[in-house]
N, C-alpha and C positions, 0 to 999 in steps of 0.2 A: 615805462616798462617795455621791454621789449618783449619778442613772438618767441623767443627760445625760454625765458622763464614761468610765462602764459601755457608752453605747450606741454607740461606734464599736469596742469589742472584742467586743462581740456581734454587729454585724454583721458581723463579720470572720469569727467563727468559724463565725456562721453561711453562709455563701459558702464557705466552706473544707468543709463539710460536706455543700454540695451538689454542690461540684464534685467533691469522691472519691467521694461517691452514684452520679454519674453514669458517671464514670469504671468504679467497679465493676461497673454495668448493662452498659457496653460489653463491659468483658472477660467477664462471666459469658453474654452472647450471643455472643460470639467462639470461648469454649469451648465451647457448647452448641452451636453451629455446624461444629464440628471434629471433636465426639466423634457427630456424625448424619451424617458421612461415607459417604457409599455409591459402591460400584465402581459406574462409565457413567456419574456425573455430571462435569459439567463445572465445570472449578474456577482461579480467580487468584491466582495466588503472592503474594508480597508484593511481589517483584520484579518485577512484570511479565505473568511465562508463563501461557499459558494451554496447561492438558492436561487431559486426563480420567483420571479418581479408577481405577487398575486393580485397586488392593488395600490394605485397611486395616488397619496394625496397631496396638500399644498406645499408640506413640509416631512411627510413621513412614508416611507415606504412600507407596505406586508408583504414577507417574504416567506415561502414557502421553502424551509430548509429538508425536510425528509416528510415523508405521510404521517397528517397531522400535529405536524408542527409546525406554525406561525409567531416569526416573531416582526415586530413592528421595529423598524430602523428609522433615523434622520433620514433625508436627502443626502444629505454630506457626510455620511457612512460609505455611500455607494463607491467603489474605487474604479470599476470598469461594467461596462456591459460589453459582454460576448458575445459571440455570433454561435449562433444555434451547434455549428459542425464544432467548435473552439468547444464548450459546454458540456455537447456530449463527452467530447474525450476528455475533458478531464473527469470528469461528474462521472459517466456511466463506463468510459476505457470502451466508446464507440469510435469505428476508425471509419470514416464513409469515403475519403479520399485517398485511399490506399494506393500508391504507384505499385501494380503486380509487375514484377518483370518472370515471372512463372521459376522460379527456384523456391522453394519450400525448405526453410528449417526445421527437421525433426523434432518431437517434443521430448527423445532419449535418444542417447550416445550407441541406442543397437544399429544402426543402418548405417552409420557411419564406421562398424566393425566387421562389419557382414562382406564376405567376397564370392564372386561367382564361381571362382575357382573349388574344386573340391579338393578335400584336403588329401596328404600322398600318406599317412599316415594314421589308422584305424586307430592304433595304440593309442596313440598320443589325445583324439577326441574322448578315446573313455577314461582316461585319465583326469582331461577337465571335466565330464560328468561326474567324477562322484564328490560328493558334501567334504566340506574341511573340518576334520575333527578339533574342537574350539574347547575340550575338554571337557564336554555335557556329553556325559553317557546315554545312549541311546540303548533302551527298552526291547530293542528287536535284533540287536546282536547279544542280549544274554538269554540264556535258557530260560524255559517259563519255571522253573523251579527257585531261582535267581531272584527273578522278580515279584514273586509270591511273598517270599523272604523281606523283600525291601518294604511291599507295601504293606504287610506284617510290623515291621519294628516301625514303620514310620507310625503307622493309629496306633502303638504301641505306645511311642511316645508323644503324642498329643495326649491318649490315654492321661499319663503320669503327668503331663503340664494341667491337666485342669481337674487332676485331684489335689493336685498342692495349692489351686490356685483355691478350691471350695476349703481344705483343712485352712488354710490363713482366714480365709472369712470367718469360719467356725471359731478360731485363737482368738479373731478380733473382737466377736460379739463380746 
């Protein structure tokens, strides 16, 4: 046999031998990761959850996922343990390492509309002060005789809806 039809089964097995290498490094940091467990740290399931480490034992973890609740996991549930500032932010949305560079985004779109300049035009400000009529009559542009009226027929007819609604009970009986 010669090295040129040798050389595509050696490169196979060579590939084949680094990719379980590698594989093994992950799992023997996975484990080494799991068996350095410590209560108060903050830790990712495989699932998802995130709780803090309450008590370790040979094969099981208690986790404290919110106040007063404990749930007991495998070792080989645990997916990552976090670093306390990683924990906070996701868990509490604490940011301890903020790079400030002193610009501030407003929490509303006003200050970003606002000018020093005053405005050359009185008119045109009272204009956008008054209300958009949105076709809800409004109580205080009609006369109080108007409105006497409205609130009149309105108990008028509540009136009439719950004497029909007692005469059908009465038919029903």
């Amino acid at each position: 046999m010669s090295l040129v039809t040798l050389l595509p089964f050696i490169v196979l097995i060579g590939a084949m031998f680094l990719m379980t290498r590698s594989a093994k490094k992950k799992q023997q940091q996975a484990a080494s990761m799991r068996n350095e467990l410590q209560p108060g740290s903050g830790v990712r399931t495989i699932g998802g959850m995130y709780a803090t480490v309450k008590e370790v034992n040979e094969d099981t973890v208690l986790l404290d996922a919110a106040p007063g609740v404990d749930l007991l996991f495998a070792k080989n549930s645990i997916g990552a343990v976090l670093t306390d500032d990683e924990y906070n932010r996701i868990v509490h949305g604490i940011e301890h390492d903020l790079k400030h560079d002193g610009s501030v985004v407003p929490d509303d779109a006003s200050s970003l509309t606002e000018t020093d300049e005053p405005a050359a035009d009185a008119s045109s400000d009272a204009s956008d002060d008054k209300p958009l009529d949105l076709g809800k009559k409004d109580t205080a542009d009609k006369p109080a005789d108007e409105v006497a009226e409205a609130k009149a027929e309105k108990a008028a007819d509540i009136d009439a809806a719950e004497a029909k609604k007692t005469d059908g009970e009465a038919d029903a009986k």
